[in-house]
Structure formats: C-alpha cells, structure tokens
KENU-636137 format. One record per residue (C-alpha): x negated, y, z negated; residue in one letter. Coordinates in pm, whole numbers, plus 50000, padded with zeros to 5 digits. Layout:
REM KENU-636137
px,py,pz,type
X,Y,Z,a
...
***
This chain:
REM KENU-636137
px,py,pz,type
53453,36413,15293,x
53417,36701,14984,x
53254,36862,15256,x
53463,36851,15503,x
53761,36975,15299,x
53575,37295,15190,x
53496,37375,15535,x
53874,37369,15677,x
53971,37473,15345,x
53761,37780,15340,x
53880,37799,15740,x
54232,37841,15644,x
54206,38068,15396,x
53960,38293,15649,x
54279,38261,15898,x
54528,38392,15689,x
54366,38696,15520,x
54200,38796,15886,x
54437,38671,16161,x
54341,38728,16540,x
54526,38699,16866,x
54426,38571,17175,x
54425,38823,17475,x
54356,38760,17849,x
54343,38962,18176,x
54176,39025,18462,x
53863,39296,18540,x
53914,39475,18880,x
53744,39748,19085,x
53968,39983,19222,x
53992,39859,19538,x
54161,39499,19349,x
53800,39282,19380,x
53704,39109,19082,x
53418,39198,18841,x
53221,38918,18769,x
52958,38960,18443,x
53181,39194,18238,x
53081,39221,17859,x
53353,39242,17636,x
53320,39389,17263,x
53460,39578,16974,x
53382,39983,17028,x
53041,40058,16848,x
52961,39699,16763,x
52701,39477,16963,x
52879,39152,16888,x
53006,39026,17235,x
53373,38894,17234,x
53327,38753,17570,x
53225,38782,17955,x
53419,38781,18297,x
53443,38484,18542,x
53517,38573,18827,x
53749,38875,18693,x
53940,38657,18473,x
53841,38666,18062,x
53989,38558,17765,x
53863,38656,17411,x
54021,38617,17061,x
54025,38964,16874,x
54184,39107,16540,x
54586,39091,16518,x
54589,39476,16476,x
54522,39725,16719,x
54190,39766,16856,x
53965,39975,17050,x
53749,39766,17301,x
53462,39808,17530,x
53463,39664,17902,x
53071,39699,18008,x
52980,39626,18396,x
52624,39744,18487,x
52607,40106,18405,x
52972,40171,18349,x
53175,40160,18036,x
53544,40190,17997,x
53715,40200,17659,x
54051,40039,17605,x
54303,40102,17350,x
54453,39773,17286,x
54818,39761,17098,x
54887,39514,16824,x
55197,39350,17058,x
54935,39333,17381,x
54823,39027,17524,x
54803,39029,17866,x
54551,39299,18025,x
54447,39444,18414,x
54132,39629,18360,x
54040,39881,18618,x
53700,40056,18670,x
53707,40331,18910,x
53460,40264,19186,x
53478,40040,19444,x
53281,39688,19402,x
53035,39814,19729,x
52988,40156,19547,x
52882,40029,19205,x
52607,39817,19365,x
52410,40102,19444,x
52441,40237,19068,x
52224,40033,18878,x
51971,40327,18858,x
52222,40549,18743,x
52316,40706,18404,x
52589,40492,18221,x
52930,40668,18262,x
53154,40608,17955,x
53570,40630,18062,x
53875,40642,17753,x
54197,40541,17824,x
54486,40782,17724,x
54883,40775,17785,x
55127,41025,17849,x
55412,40853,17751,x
55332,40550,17546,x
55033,40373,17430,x
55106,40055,17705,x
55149,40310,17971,x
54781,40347,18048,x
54698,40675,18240,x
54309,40683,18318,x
54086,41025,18253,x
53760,40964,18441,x
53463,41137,18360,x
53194,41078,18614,x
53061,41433,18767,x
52646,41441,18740,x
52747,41786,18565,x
52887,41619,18242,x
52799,41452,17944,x
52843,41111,17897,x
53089,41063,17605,x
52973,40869,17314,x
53056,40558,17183,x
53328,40578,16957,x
53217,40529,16575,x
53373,40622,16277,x
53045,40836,16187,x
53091,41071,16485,x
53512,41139,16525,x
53580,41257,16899,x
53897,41337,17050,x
54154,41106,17206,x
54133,40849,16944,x
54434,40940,16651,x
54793,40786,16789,x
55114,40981,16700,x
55473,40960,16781,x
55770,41179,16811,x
56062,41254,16653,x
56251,41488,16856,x
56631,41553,16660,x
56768,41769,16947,x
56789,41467,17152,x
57013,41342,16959,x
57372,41441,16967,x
57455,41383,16644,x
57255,41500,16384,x
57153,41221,16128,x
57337,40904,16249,x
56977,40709,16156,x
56955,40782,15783,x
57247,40603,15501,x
57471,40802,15363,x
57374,40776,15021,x
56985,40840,15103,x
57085,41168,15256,x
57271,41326,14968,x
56959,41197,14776,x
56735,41424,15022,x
56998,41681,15033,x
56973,41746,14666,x
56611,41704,14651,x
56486,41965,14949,x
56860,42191,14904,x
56822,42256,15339,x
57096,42063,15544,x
57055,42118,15933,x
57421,42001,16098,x
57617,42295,16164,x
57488,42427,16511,x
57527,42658,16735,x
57297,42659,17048,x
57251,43042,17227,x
57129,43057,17599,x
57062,43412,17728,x
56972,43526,18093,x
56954,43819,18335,x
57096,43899,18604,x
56948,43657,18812,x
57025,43348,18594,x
56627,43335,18461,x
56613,43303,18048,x
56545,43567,17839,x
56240,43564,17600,x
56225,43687,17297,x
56607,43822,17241,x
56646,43794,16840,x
57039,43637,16795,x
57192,43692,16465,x
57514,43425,16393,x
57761,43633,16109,x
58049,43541,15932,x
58398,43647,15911,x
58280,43874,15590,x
58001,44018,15780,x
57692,43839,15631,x
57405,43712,15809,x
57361,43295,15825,x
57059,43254,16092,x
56870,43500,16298,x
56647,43295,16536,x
56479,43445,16880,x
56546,43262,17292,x
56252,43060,17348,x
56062,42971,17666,x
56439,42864,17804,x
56644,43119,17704,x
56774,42958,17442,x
56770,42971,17034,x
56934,42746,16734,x
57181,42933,16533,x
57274,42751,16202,x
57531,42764,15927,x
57556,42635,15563,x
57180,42552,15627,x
57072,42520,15232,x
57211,42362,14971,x
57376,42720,14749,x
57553,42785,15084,x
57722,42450,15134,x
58039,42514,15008,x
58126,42822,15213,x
58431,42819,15386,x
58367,43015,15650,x
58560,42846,16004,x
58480,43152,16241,x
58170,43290,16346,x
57998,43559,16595,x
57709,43572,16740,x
57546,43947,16803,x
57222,43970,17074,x
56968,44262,17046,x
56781,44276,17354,x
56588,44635,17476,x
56774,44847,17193,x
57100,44729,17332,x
57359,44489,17110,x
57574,44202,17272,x
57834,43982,17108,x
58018,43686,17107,x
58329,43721,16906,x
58411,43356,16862,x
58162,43123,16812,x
58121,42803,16970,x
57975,42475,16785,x
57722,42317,16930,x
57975,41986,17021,x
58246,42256,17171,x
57983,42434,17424,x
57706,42672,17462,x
57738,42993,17398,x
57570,43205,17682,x
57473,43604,17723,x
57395,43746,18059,x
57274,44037,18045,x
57191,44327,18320,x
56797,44325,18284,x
56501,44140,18472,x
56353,43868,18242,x
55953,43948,18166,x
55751,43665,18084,x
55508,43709,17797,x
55167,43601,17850,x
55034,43541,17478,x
55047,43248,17317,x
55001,43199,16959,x
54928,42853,16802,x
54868,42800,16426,x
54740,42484,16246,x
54821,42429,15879,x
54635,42152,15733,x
54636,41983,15393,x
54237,41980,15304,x
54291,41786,14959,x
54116,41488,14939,x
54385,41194,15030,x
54342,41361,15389,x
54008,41249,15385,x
54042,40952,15604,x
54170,41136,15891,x
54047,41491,15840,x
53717,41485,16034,x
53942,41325,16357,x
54168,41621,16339,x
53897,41826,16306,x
53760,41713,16652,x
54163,41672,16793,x
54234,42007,16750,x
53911,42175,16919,x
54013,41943,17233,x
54378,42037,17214,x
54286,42418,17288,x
54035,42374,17533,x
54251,42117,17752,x
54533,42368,17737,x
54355,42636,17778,x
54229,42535,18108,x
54549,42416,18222,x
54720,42713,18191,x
54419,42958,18220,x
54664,43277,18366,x
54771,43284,17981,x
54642,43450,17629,x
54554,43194,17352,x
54565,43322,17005,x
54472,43027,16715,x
54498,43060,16335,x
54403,42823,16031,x
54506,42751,15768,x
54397,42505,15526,x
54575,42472,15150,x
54494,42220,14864,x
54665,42263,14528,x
54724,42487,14237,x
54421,42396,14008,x
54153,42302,14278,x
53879,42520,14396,x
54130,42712,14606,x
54507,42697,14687,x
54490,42824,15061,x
54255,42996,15250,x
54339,43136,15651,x
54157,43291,15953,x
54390,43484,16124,x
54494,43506,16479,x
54257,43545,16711,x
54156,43479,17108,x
53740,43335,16970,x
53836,42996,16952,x
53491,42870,16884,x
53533,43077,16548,x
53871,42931,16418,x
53716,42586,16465,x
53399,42641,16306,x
53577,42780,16017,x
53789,42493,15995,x
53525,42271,15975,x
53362,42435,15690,x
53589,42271,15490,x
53565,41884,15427,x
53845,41698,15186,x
53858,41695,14799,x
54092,41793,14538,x
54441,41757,14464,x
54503,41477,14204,x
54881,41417,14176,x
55087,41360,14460,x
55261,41663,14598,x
55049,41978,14710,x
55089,42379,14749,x
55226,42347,15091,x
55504,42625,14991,x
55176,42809,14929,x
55066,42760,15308,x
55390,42778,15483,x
55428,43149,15275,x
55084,43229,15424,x
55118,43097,15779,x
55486,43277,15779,x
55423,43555,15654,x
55020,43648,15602,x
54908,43551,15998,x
54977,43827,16243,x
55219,43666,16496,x
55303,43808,16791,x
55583,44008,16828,x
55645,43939,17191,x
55464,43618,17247,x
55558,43332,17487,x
55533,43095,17232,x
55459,43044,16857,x
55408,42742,16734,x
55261,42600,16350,x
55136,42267,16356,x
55209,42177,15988,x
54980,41918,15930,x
54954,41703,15606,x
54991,41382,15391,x
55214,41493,15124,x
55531,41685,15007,x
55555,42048,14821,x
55653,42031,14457,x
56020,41983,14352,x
56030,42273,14085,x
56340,42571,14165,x
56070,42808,14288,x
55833,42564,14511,x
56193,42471,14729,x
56321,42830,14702,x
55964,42947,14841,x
55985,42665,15127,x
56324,42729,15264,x
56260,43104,15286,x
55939,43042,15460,x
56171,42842,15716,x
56448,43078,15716,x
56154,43361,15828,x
55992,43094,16011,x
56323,43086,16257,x
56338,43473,16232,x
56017,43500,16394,x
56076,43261,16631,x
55805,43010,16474,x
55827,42686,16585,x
55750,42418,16301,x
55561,42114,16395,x
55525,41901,16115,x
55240,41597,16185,x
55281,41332,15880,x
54965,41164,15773,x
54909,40861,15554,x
55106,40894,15240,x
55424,41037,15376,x
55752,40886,15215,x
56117,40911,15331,x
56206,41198,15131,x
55946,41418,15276,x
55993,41285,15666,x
56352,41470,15611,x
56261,41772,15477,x
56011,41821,15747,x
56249,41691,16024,x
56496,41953,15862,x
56230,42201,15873,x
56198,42142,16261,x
56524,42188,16345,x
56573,42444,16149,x
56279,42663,16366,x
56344,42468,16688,x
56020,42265,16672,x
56003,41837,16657,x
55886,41592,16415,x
55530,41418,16466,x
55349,41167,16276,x
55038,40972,16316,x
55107,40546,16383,x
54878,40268,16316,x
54765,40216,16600,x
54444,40395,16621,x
54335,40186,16306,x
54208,40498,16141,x
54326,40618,15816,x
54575,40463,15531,x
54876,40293,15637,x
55174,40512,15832,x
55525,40504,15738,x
55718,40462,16021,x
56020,40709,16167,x
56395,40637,15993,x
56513,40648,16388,x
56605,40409,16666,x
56296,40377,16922,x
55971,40643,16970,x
55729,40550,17197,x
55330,40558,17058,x
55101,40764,17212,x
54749,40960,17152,x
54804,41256,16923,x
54598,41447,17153,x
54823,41405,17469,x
55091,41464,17236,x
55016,41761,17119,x
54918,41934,17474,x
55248,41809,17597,x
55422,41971,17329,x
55260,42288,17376,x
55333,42296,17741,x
55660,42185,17724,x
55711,42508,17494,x
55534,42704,17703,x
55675,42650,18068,x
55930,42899,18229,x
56096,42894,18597,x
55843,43134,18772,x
55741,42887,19024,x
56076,42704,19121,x
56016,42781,19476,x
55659,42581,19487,x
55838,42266,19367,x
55772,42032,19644,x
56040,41857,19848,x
55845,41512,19734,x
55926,41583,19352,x
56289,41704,19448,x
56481,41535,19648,x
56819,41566,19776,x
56984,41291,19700,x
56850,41156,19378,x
56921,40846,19133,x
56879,40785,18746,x
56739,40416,18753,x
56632,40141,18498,x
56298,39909,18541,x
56505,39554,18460,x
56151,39350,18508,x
55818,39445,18435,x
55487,39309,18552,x
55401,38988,18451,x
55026,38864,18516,x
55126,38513,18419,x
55428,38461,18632,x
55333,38773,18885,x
55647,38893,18867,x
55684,39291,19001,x
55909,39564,18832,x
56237,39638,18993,x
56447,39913,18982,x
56832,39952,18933,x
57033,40272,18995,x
57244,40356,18758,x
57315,40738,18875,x
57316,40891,19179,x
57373,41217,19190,x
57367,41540,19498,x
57277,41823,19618,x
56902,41890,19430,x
56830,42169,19446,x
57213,42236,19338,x
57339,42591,19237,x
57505,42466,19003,x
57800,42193,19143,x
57709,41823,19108,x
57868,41529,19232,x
57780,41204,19089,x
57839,40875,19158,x
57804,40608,18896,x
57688,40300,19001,x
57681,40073,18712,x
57968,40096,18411,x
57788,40339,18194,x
58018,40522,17901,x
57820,40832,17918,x
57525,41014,18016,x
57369,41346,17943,x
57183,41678,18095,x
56893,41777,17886,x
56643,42059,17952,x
56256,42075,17996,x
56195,42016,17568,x
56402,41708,17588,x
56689,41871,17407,x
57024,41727,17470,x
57264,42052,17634,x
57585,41871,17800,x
57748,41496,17743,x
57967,41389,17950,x
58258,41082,17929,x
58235,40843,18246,x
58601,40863,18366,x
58552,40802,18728,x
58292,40642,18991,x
58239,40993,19115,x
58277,41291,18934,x
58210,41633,18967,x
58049,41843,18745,x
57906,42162,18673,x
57560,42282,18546,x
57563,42616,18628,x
57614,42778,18266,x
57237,42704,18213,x
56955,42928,18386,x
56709,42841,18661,x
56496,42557,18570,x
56440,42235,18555,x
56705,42003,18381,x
56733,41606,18325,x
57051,41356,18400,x
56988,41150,18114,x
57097,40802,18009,x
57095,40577,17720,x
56965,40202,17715,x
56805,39935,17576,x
56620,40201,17335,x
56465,40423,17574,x
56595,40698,17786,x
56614,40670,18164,x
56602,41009,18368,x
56615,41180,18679,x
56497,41544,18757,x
56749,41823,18932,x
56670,42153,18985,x
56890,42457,18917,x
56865,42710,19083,x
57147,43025,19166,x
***
C-alpha cells in the first residue's frame, strides 16, 4: 500500500510541475485522403508521441507551445503548435497516389509559417530537386522561421495611450522626459495625386521655433509633433504652421491642423520620383542576457534580407550593424556601415557572440547616437528603417535620456524609421519609451512572445489584442509595407478589386469536432472600387463607427455612423491602396478600395 502511495504520490507531483494537454486532428494529403502510419514527435527528439489511424491521432504533449514533427515515408512537415491549440488538420502537399512512388526519394522537410497569426497556418513548401533539405530544428543549429513576435502598431489607434493608467504614464513620462500625443499628420502629392517621397516638413510655432522636422514616407505622408519631451511640455503654444521644402522650393500651411481635426495636405506642381534604395539597419544588444536568443536572430536576420531581396529584386538594398554592450565591457558599440555586400554585414555580425553587461540597463543611447548619426543613410532613399533590437533599457542619468531623445529627434529628421524588437527582460517602463520612440520616427513596436519556447520569459504588450506571428514574416511584412508605392495601380486585378465590395466578420469558425464551417456577415458595403474619390456606403449592421486606414495600417479618417447610407469622401489622400476598417470583438475587420484620380 506504501507503495502504491509513492507511486500516485510521486504521479501528482510530476503533473503539476510538468502539465500536458491532450491534442487531436486529422493527417491529410492534399487532395483530403487520409494518411495512415504518420509518426508524431517533438522537433529533434526520437521519442514518438504517437501514430495515425486511419488519419485520425491523438497524442498528449507539453501545456506550452511546441514545435512538432509529422513524418509519412520520406516527407516531414514541422508544425508550430500554440499553447491554446487542440484541435489540428495536418496537410502534406502531395497527393496520396504521388507519394507512393517516393519512397526512393530524398526526405523533404516543410515549416509552417503565418502571415497574420500563429493559428492562421500559411504553408512554404520546399520540394524542388535543386534545394537543400532544411534541417531539423535543434537548439544547437538556430535557422530561420522559428522566433514568434507581435506588433504593436500606435497609429492604429486613434487615441494615443487609452491602454496604459494614468498614474503609470506620468511615472514613464518623468522617467524617459518624451511624450508622443500632440499630432499632426502631413500628406504631400503632385500633380497627379501620387505621394511625394522624401519632402522634409518642418511644424513651427507662433514665435518662429522649430518643434519637429520629419520627411513623407513611402505614402506621402510624415508625423509632425509638438510638446514631444518633457522641458517642452508646458509651452503654450495653440497655433502652428507647417512649411514643405521640396526641389529648392518652400510651401506652407498657415494654420495647422491636429491630427483629430484633419490632415493637412500639400499638392504640389511636380511629378513624384520613386527612389530605388533602400536602407535597413539592425541595432542589436550583444551583452550577455541576449544570449538565449542571439544566435536565432543571428540566422533571422540573414533570411529577412534575402526573402526581401528577392521579392522586390527591381530595388537597391543597403544593410548596416550595429551591435553595443555597455560602458565597462570589452567594447561599448561597434558598426559596419551601409553597404549593398550583404554576405559581409552578416558575417560581421556573427563575429560577435553574447557576454558582458552586468547590471540591468545598457549603452543603447550609445548605439542609437551611432546608428543616427555615424551610418551613412541615404539622403534620398525609399525607405530607412533601424531595427532596434534588445533586452534592456538605456540608463536613467540627465545625459543618457538627453542623448536618446536627440537621437530620436534626428532619427525623425532623417526620416529613420525606429523599430524597436523587445527581448526577454523588457519591463513596462521601457515598452513605452520604445513605443514613444516609434511614433515619434513613424516606425511600430515589436516584441518577441512565448511562443517559440526559445529564450527567457516575454512580457506581454500593455494593449487590447495583437495577433502572434513568426518574427521572420513579421519583419518582411514590415519592410514591405514601408516600402510599397502606387506605381502599379493599373495591374491590380479586377479579382482583388471589386466593384461593389463589403467589410465582413467570420461569426463561426471551423470546428473538427462538431464540423461546423465559418460564415461570413457583412457589416459594410461600400461602391464604386476603384472610386476617385466619392464613396457611398451602406451599413448593414448597427455599427457606431468605422475607419479608412492606409497600406501601414495607420488610422487616417473616422467616421460617426449617422445613417444606413452615407456618403463620403476619400479623395484628400493620394493614389493607393486604402482600408474601410472596423472594430470588433478585438480584431479588426477590413475591406480593400482603391483610390485612384
């Protein structure tokens, strides 16, 4: 009976400090037959969790997220597995009559990755004779598509801050001195309603100084800002203009508009030129609490580039490093500057491995100073982006925060846009200042997640909902996103446009228990698209509001539901692409409309 106890005892306690969940799914070929004989098993480890009957499998596995391996002959297919997911359909991409002539063949490995969340699995096959099998996925060789991120993006938000307390923000406030609230957005275009690159827009007081000078991104547009730090707050300064220097000419706005009263446009009597260089910086904290996710980055990064690169192969690609520890260690910072030899800025970023440091905040004033103002950005680049990537906070001393609020203040002149990524080890207090810091040079906030089960724990995002995702398809989508203009509006096809389109709302989703299949309600339907800039739009379920946001995911225009159909009016924005956006249920629901005049 002694016995007995120990076991169940010892069983219990085994339970609690390793809990597991049960999962269960089906194994298909693409053409829907079941896969009989599937091994199931943890990534890199031999132990199997269990085998397909007749498609169907059910195997007990950690309570976190995993990664696992679904083996059938000479195919492999790796599965990122959430800590909330218990119900799977497993696809391999061959059909069942196809695979049983490949027993002779070399064993094809496929990873999962997402585009917009984790759960939303989106397939990348790699099965031409011409490639390399990818490895297994271990933690002694790091490859690409394994880190999970999320995002942060403040300009989709319409008002600035609603997530954080009160009191917690003065406390930030007074820590980091840098307030981001009082906006005003710029959108400049020629005379054929395309955006201008590259104007630099200066916002002035009624005394004549300078608050912001910030440059039109891929959209035409730029963030002004006012009473950004902390020794301007109490300015009382009600009236503003905005002056444009474009091609040795000067353009103004006399009377400011707020971001909340409108957008303040320039059109101007030039053809728009799109710059074909783009420059893309990574900063990276090298000390030696970044050594559990380092080496991933590391092998992230090198990926990033050369998926981009191919993507959008009519462009230039110019990449500096950075890496920084901390005053007192074997260095402070050391860079390679820009430059089109990729292969070089990687290897020198991976002749550095993690160490130093000690206490708890680093020199990143050090490497935002450097990447700022040390790299040679380009002056009339597409894009310019710093991906700011690190684990820990600057010092609080006068001259650390003085140095890291002029390095954003240049950052914006320059037309930088900040990217912070949070590692482990990131508390509240830093997640504002580097949200602030991203606003500030009209960038968004990342940060690594759990998820990928590599690394120290994650704080998660003071916000209301962010959807997980791999860092790596994060990343590129940022990039391109930042990177995109109008020049092919006329290839759009009449399949991705249509002309009478609807914002709608999945209010089931598929069930493999009860088999239940998603349906969609319209909310919005809206016409012409293409439009020129007149909308009419019929609401179809009571909504309060809904929104137009551009390409970046920024929030432009919200309008008050007053009436089943209303008509409005996008045409102060340039040719592009834009978004009818609504709020629900924590996510965003959208619809696509082209503008063009």
């Amino acid at each position: 009976m002694k016995h007995y106890f120990l076991f169940f005892s010892f069983l219990l306690i085994y339970n609690l400090l390793y809990p597991q969940r049960i999962i269960k799914g089906y194994v298909y070929s693409i053409d829907h037959e079941p896969l009989d004989s599937v091994i199931i098993s943890y990534t890199g480890d031999s132990t199997i969790l269990g085998i397909s009957k007749k498609g169907f499998f059910k195997v007990k596995i950690k309570n976190n997220s995993v990664f696992l391996s679904f083996k059938y002959h000479n195919f492999e297919k790796v599965e990122f597995i959430p800590k909330n997911k218990t119900n799977l359909e497993i696809y391999f991409p061959f059909k069942l009559s196809m695979a049983k002539y490949k027993k002779n063949a070399k064993t094809y490995h496929i990873k999962s990755r997402s585009s917009l969340s984790i759960s939303e699995y989106r397939t990348k096959i790699l099965m031409s004779s011409t490639e390399t099998p990818i490895s297994h996925i271990s933690e002694q060789t790091p490859q690409p598509g394994i880190l999970t991120a999320g995002e942060v993006n403040d300009f989709q938000k319409w008002k600035l801050w609603q997530d954080i307390t009160d009191n917690q923000l003065k406390d930030f406030i007074n820590i980091w001195k840098i307030y981001p609230h009082k906006r005003f957005t710029v959108q400049v275009a020629d005379k054929n309603n395309l955006p201008i690159i590259n104007a630099i827009v200066k916002l002035v007081d009624n005394q004549g100084n300078t608050e912001w000078i910030a440059r039109t991104d891929n959209t035409g547009k730029a963030e002004l800002w006012a009473n950004m730090f902390l020794s301007n707050q109490q300015k009382q300064n009600k009236n503003y203009q905005i002056i444009l220097y474009y091609k040795q000419k000067i353009y103004r706005i006399k009377q400011a508009k707020t971001f909340y009263e409108g957008i303040n446009k320039f059109t101007i009597p030039n053809d728009t030129q799109y710059p074909d260089t783009v420059d893309i910086a990574f900063v990276i904290d090298i000390t030696g609490s970044m050594a559990d996710e380092l080496e991933y980055l590391k092998a992230e990064i090198s990926d990033i580039i050369s998926k981009v690169r191919y993507q959008y192969q009519n462009l230039i690609y110019r990449v500096a490093i950075v890496v920084y520890k901390d005053i007192g260690d074997d260095i402070i910072y050391k860079y390679c500057d820009f430059s089109t030899n990729i292969d070089n800025q990687i290897s020198f970023l991976k002749k550095y491995k993690a160490g130093g440091g000690g206490d708890y905040p680093e020199a990143v004033d050090s490497a935002l100073f450097v990447a700022v103002n040390k790299l040679s950005w380009s002056n009339k680049g597409r894009t310019r982006i710093a991906f700011l990537i690190l684990d820990a906070p600057p010092h609080t001393q006068p001259v650390n925060i003085f140095t890291v609020n002029k390095a954003i203040y240049k950052a914006a002149e320059k037309g930088i846009r900040i990217v912070p990524l949070s590692c482990s080890g990131i508390n509240k207090s830093t997640e504002y200042l580097l949200r602030s810091m991203a606003l500030a040079t009209n960038g968004t906030y990342t940060f690594l997640t759990d998820d990928s089960g590599i690394g120290n724990p994650h704080i998660k995002p003071t916000t209301d909902k962010y959807n997980v995702e791999l860092m790596h398809d994060l990343f590129i989508r940022i990039i391109k996103k930042f990177i995109e203009t109008p020049e092919k509006l006329d290839s759009i096809q009449n399949a991705d446009i249509k002309d009478t389109s609807f914002v709608s709302m999945d209010t089931t989703i598929t069930n493999i228990d009860t088999n239940q299949t998603e349906i969609f309600k319209e909310i919005i339907k809206f016409y012409p698209n293409p439009t020129s800039g007149n909308l009419t739009v019929e609401i179809l379920t009571p909504i309060k509001e809904f929104y137009i946001g551009d390409i970046t995911g920024k929030l432009l225009k919200r309008y008050k539901v007053n009436a089943r159909i209303m008509e409005i009016n996008i045409g102060e924005f340039t040719d592009g692409i834009y978004f009818i956006m609504y709020y629900k249920n924590e996510r965003w629901y959208t619809a696509k409309v082209l503008l063009r005049h």
